[in-house]
Backbone bond lengths (Angstrom), bond angles and torsions (degrees), N, CA, C in turn:
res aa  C-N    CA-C-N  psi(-1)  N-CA   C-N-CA  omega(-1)  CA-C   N-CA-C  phi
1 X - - - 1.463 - - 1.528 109.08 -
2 X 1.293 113.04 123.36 1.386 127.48 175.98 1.407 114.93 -35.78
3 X 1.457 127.44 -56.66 1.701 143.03 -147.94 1.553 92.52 -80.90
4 X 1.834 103.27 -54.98 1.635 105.23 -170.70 1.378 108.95 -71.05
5 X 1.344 138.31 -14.79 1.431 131.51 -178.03 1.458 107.07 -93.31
6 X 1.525 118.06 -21.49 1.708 119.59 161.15 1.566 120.85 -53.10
7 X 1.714 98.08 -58.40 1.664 111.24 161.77 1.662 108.14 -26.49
8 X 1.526 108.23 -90.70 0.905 126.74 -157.35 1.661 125.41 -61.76
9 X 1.721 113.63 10.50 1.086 156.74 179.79 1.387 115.39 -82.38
10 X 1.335 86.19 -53.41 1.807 113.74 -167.68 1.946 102.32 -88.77
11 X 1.516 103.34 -2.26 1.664 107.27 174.39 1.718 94.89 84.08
12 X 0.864 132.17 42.55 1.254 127.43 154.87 1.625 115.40 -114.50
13 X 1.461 110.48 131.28 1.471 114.48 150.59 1.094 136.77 -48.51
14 X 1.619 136.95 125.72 1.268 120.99 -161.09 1.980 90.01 -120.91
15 X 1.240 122.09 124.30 1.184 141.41 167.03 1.289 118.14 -69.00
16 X 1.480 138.23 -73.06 1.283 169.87 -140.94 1.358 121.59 -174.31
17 X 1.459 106.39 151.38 1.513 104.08 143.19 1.469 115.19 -90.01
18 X 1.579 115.49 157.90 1.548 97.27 -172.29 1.666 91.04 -147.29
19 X 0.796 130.98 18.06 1.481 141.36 149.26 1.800 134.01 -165.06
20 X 1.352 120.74 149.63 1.627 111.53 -166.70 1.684 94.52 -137.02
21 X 1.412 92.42 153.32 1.885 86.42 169.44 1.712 95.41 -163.07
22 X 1.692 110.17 -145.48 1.044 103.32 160.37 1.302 113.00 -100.19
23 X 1.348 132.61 8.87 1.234 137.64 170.52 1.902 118.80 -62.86
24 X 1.707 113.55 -21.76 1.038 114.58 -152.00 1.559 107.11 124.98
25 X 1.623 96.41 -160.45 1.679 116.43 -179.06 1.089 87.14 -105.49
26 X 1.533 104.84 171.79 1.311 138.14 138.91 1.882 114.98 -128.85
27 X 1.276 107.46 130.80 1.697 88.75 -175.20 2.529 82.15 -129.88
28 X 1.355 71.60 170.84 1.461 95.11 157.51 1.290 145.91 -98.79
29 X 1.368 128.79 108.83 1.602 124.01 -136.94 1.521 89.32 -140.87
30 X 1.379 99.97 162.51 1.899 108.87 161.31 1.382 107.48 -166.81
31 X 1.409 113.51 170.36 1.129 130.61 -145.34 1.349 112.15 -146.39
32 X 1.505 134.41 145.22 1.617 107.72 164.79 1.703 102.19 -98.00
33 X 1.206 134.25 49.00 1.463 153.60 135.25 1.354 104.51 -88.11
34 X 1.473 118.08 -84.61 1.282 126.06 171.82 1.734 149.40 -23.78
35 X 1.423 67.57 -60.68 1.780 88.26 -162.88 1.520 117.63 72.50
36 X 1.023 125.72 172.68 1.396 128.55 172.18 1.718 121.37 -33.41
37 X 1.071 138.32 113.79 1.598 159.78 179.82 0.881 119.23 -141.42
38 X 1.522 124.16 153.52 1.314 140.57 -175.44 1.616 101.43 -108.49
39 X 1.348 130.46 129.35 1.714 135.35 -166.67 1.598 100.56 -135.49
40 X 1.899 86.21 96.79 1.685 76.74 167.85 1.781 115.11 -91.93
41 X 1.177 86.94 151.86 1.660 86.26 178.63 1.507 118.68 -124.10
42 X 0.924 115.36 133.75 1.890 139.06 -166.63 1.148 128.44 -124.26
43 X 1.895 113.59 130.03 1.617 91.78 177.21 1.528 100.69 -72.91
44 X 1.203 105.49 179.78 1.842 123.57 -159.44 1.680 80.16 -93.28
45 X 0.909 152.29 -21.45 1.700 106.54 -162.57 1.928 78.19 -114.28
46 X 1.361 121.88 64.82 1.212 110.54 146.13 1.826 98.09 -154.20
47 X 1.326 108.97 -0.66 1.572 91.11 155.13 1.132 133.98 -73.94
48 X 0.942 110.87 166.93 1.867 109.23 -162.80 2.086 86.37 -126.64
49 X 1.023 115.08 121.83 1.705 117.33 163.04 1.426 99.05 -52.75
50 X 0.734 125.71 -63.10 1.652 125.98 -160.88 1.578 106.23 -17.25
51 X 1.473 102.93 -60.91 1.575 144.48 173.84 1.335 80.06 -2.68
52 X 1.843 96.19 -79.83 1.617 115.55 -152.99 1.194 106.65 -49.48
53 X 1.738 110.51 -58.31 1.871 119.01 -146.81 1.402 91.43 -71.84
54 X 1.597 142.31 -30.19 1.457 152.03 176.54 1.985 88.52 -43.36
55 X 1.335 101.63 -71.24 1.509 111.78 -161.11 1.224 111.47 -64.34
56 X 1.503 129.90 -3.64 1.369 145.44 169.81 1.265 108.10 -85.65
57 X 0.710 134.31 -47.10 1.699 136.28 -163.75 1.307 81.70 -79.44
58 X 1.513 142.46 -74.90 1.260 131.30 -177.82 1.753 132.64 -30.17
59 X 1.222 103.01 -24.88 1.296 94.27 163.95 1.374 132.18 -80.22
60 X 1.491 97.53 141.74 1.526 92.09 -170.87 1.809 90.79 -136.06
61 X 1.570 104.26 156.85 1.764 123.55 171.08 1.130 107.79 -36.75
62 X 1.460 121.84 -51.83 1.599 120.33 -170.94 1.812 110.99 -136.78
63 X 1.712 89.72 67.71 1.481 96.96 -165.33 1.646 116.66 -59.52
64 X 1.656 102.01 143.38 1.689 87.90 171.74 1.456 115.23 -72.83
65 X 1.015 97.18 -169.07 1.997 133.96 -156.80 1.613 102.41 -78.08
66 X 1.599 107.90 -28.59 1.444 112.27 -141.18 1.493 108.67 -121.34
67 X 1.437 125.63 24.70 1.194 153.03 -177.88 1.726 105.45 -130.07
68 X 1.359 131.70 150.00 1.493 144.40 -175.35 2.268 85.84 -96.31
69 X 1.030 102.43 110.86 1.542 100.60 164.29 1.172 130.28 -67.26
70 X 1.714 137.99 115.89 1.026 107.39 -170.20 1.968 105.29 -113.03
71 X 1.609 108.90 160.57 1.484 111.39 -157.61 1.454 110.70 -98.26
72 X 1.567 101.60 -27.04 1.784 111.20 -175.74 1.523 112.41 158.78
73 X 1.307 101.38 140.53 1.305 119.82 161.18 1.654 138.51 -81.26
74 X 1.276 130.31 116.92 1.613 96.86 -178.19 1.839 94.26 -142.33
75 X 1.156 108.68 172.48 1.434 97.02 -164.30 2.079 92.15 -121.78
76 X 0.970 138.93 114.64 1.454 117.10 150.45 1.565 128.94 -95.77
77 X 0.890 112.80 153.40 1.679 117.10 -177.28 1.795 97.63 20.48
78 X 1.320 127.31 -132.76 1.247 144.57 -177.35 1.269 129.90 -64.86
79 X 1.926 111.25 1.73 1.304 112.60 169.88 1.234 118.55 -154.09
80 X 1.765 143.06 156.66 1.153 155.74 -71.69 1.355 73.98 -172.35
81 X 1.788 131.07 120.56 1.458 122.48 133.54 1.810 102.87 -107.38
82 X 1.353 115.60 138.98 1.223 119.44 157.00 1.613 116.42 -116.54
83 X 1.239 148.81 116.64 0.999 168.21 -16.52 1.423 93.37 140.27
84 X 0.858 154.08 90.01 1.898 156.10 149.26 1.724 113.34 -107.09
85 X 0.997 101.92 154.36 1.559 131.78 159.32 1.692 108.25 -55.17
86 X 1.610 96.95 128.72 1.400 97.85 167.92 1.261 148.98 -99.88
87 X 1.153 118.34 128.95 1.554 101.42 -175.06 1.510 125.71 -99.55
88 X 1.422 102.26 135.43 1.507 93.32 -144.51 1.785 107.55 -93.53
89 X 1.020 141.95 -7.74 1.486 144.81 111.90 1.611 138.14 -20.71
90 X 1.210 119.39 154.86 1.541 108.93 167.55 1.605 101.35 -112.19
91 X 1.687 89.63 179.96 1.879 101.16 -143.82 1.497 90.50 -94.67
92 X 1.269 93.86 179.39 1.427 111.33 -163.70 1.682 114.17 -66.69
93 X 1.311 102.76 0.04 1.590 86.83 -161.51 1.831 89.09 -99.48
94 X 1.467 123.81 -13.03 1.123 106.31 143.37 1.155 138.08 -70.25
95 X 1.475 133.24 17.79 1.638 133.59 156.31 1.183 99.38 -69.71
96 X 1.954 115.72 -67.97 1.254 142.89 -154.94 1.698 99.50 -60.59
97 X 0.984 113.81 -48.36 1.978 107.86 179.17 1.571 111.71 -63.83
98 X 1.231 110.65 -14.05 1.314 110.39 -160.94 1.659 94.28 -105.27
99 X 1.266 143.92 -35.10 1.339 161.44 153.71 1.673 76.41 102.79
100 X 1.387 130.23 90.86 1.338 141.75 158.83 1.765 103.69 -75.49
101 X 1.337 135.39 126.93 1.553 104.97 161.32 1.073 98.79 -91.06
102 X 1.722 116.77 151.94 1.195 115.97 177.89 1.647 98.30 -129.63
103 X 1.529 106.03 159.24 1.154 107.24 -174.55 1.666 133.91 -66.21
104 X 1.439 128.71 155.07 1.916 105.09 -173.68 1.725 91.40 -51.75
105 X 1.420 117.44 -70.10 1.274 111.77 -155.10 1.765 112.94 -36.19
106 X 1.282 119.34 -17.53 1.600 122.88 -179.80 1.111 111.88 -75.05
107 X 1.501 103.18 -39.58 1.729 126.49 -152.20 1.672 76.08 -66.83
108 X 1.575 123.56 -80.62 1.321 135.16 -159.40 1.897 113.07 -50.31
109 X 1.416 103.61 -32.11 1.810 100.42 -179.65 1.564 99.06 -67.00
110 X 1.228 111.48 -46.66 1.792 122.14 166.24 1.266 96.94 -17.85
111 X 1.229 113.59 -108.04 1.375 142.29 -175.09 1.283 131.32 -42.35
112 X 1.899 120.65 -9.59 0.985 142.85 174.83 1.781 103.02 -99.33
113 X 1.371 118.44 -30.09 1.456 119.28 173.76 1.713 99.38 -86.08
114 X 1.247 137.32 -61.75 1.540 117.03 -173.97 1.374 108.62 -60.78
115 X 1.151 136.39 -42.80 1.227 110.31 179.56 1.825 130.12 -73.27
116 X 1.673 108.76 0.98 1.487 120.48 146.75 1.180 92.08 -66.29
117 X 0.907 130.73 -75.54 1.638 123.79 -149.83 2.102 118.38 -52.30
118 X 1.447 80.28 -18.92 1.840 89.25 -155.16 1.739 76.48 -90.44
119 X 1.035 135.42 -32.16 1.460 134.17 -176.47 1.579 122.37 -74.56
120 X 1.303 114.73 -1.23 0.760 121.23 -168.55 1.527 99.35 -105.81
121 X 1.530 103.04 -64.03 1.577 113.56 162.17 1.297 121.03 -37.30
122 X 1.504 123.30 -22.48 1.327 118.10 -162.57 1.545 93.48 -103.33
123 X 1.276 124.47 -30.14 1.564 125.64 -164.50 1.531 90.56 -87.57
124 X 1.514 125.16 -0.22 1.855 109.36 166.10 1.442 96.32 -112.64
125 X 1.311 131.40 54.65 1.109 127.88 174.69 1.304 145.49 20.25
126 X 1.757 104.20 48.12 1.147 143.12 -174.80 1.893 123.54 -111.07
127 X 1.176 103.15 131.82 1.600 95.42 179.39 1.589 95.15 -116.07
128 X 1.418 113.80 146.97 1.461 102.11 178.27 1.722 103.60 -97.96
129 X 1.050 115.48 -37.50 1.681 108.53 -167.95 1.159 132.27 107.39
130 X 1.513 115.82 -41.89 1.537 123.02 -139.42 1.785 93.30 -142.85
131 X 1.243 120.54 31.04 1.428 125.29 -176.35 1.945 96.52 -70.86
132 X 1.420 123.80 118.96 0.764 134.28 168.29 1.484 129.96 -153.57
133 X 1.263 139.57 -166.90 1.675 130.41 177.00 1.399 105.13 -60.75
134 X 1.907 87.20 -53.92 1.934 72.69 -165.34 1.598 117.56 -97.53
135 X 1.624 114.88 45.50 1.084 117.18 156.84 1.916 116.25 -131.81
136 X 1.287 81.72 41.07 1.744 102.39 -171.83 1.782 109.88 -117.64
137 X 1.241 119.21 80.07 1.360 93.12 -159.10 1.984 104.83 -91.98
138 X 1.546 90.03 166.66 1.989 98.33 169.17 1.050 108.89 -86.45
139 X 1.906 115.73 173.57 0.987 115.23 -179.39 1.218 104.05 -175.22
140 X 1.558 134.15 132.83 1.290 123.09 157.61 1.528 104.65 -143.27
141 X 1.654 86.55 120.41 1.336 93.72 164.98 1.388 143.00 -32.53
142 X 1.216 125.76 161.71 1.508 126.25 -168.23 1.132 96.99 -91.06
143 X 1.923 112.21 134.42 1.210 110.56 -178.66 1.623 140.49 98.73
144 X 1.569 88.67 -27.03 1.537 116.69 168.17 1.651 123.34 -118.80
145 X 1.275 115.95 163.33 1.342 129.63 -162.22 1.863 82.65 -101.26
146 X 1.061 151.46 15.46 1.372 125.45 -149.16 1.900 90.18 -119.29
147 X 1.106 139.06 160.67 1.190 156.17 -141.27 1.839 89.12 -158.15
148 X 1.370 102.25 110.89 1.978 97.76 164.12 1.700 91.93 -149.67
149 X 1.837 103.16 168.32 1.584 111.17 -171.41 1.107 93.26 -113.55
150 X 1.470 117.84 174.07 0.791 146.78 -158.65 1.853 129.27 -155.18
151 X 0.953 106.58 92.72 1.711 120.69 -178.62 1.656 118.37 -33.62
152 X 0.589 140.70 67.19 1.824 130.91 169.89 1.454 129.68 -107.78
153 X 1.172 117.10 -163.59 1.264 131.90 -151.27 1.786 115.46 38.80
154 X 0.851 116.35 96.51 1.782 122.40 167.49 0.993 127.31 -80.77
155 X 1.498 121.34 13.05 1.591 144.61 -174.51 2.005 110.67 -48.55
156 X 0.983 100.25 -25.80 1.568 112.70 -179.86 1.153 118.50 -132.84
157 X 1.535 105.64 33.37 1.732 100.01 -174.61 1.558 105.94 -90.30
158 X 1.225 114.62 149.93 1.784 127.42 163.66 0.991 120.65 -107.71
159 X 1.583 115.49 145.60 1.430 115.37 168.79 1.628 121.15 -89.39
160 X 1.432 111.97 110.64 1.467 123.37 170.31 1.554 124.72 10.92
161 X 1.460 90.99 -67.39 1.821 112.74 -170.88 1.466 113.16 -66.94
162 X 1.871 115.67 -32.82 1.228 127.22 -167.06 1.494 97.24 -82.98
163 X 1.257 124.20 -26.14 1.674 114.23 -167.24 1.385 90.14 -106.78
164 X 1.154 136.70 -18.75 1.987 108.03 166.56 1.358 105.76 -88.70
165 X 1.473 147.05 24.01 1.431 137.20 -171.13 1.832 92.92 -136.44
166 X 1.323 115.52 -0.53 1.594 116.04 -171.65 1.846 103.10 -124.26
167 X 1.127 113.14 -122.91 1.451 128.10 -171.83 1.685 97.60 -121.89
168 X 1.754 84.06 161.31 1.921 80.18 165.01 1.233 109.14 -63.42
169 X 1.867 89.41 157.67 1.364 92.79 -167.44 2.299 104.98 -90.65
170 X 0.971 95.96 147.40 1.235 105.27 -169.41 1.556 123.50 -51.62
171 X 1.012 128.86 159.13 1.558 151.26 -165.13 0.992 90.62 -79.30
172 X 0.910 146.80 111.74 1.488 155.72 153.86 1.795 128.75 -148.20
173 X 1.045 138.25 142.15 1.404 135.45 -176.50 1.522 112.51 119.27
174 X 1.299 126.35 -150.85 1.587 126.35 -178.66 1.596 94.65 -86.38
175 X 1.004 126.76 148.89 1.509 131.00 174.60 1.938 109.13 -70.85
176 X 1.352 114.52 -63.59 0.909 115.49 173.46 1.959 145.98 -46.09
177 X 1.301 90.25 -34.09 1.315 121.75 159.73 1.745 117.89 -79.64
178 X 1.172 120.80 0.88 1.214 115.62 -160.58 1.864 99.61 -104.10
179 X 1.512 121.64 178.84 1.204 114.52 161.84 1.089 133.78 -132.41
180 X 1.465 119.32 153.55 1.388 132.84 -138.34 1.809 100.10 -56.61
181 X 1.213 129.46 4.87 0.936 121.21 173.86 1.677 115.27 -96.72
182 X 1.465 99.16 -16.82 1.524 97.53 175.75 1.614 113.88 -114.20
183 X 0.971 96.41 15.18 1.634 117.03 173.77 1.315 106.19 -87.66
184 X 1.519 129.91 -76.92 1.143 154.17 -165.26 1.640 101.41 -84.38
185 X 1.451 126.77 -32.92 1.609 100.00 164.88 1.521 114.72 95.11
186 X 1.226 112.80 -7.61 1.559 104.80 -166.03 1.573 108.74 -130.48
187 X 1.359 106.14 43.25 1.878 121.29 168.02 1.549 84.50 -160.62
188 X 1.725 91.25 155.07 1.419 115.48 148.17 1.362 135.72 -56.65
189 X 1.209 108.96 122.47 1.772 100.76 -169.61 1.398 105.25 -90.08
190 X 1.293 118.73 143.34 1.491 131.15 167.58 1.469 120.46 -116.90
191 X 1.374 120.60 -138.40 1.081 124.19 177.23 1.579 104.44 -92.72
192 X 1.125 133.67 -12.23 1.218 138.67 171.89 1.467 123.14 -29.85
193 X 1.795 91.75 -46.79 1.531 102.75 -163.07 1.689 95.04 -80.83
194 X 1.400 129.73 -14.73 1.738 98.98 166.82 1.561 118.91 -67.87
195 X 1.613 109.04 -31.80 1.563 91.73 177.83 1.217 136.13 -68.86
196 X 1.788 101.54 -20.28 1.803 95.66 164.39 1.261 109.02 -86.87
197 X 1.258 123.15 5.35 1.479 104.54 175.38 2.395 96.39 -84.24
198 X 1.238 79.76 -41.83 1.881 74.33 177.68 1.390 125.84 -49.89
199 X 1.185 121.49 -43.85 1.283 160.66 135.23 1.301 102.58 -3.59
200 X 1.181 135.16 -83.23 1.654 156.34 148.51 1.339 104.55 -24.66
201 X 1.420 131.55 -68.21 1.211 113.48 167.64 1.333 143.93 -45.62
202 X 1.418 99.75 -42.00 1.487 116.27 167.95 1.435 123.35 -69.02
203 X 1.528 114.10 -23.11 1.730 112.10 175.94 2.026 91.36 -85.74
204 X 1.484 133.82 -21.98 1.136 101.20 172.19 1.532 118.62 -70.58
205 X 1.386 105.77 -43.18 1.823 104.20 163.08 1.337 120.73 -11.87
206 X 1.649 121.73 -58.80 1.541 110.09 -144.34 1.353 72.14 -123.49
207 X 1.551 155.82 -42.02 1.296 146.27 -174.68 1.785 120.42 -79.65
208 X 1.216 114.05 -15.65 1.519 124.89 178.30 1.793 101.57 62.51
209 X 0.731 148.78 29.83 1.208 167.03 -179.76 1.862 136.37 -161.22
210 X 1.302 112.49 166.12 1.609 122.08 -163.38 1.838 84.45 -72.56
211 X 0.823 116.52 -177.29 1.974 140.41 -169.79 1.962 81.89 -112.92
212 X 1.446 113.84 -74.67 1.294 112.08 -177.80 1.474 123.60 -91.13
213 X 0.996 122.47 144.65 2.171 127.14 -163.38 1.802 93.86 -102.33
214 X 1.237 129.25 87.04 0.879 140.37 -157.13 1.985 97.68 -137.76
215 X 1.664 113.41 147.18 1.500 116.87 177.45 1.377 119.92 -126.90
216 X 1.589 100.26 -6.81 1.491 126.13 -177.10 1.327 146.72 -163.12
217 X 1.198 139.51 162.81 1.455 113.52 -176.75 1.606 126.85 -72.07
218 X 1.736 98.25 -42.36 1.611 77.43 165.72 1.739 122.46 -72.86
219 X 1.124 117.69 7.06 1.563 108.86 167.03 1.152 112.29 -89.50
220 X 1.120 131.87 -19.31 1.721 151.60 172.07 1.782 96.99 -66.95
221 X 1.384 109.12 -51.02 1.107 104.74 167.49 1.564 159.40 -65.65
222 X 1.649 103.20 -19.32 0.993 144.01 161.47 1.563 112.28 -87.47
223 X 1.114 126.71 -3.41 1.502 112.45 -178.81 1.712 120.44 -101.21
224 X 1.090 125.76 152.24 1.288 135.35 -166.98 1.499 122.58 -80.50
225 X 1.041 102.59 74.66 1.943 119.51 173.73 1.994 90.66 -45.72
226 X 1.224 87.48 121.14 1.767 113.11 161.12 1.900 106.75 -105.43
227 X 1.219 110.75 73.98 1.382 112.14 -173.79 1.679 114.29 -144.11
């Protein structure tokens, strides 16, 4: 395999693959630089920079818990490794498929860690877009009993300043998860639309189901926001 023999090029151990999409791989690798990371790998004419400079601004000296860290970007010939932090759990949308009940006190640490996370993103003048299960990852540290999430993929993130000085910002992400403002098209989107997208996640948590019974976008589009 092309991606894992690039890795393993670059002196990294390759473990697994541990996720696939149309984005590429992601496998599990480490390093004695590193340590344990998750390396997705991409052909180059479907990364988007944004990705990166999004995941740059996010770093911070004493980053929180509640963001996916990312380590570096580098491009060779025809493909894209990016370098992130791993999370050593799976994401939330395996609770939600599985209809886990989880307890309020869970429901609320949930919802008390993404919205650190979404505050953080929002105070670097970033919208992510695409807040959903399976871009929510788990995690518990080594050593501890404690379970916290974790925000990732920035694949569709915008910058704040660029979408109030341009057009709305575009339809893009899971339809269902999305909000009625970027559904329907006819307001400016801000940062708004991650909290109903959190929002959405969190009513599948304790409801095992969507908030709206929807099969498509123009039915998404046609439906009656009570807001």
């Amino acid at each position: 395999m092309e991606e894992m023999q690039l890795l393993q090029n670059q002196g990294f151990q390759v473990f697994k693959t541990v996720g696939q999409g149309a984005f590429g791989l992601v496998f599990l690798v480490a390093s004695t630089e590193t340590g344990l990371m998750a390396a997705k790998v991409m052909q180059s004419q479907v990364f988007d920079p944004i990705e990166w400079d999004a995941a740059g601004r996010l770093q911070e000296k004493d980053p929180i818990p509640f963001i996916v860290q990312f380590k570096f970007a580098r491009q060779f010939d025809d493909l894209v490794v990016i370098l992130m932090e791993f999370a050593n759990l799976k994401s939330l949308d395996h609770i939600i498929k599985r209809n886990y009940d989880l307890s309020g006190g869970t429901i609320r640490a949930i919802a008390k860690q993404l919205f650190e996370g979404l505050k953080l993103i929002h105070a670097k003048g970033l919208v992510h877009r695409d807040i959903k299960g399976e871009n929510i990852m788990m995690h518990c540290p080594p050593g501890s009993q404690r379970v916290i999430v974790k925000i990732g993929d920035f694949g569709l993130v915008k910058i704040q300043n660029l979408i109030q000085r341009t057009m709305l910002m575009s339809a893009k992400g899971t339809p269902l998860n999305m909000a009625p403002e970027l559904v329907i098209g006819d307001r400016k989107a801000d940062s708004k639309v991650d909290i109903w997208s959190v929002g959405v996640v969190l009513y599948q948590l304790v409801a095992h189901q969507y908030p709206i019974k929807a099969t498509s976008v123009p039915e998404l589009q046609t439906y009656e926001y009570d807001y």
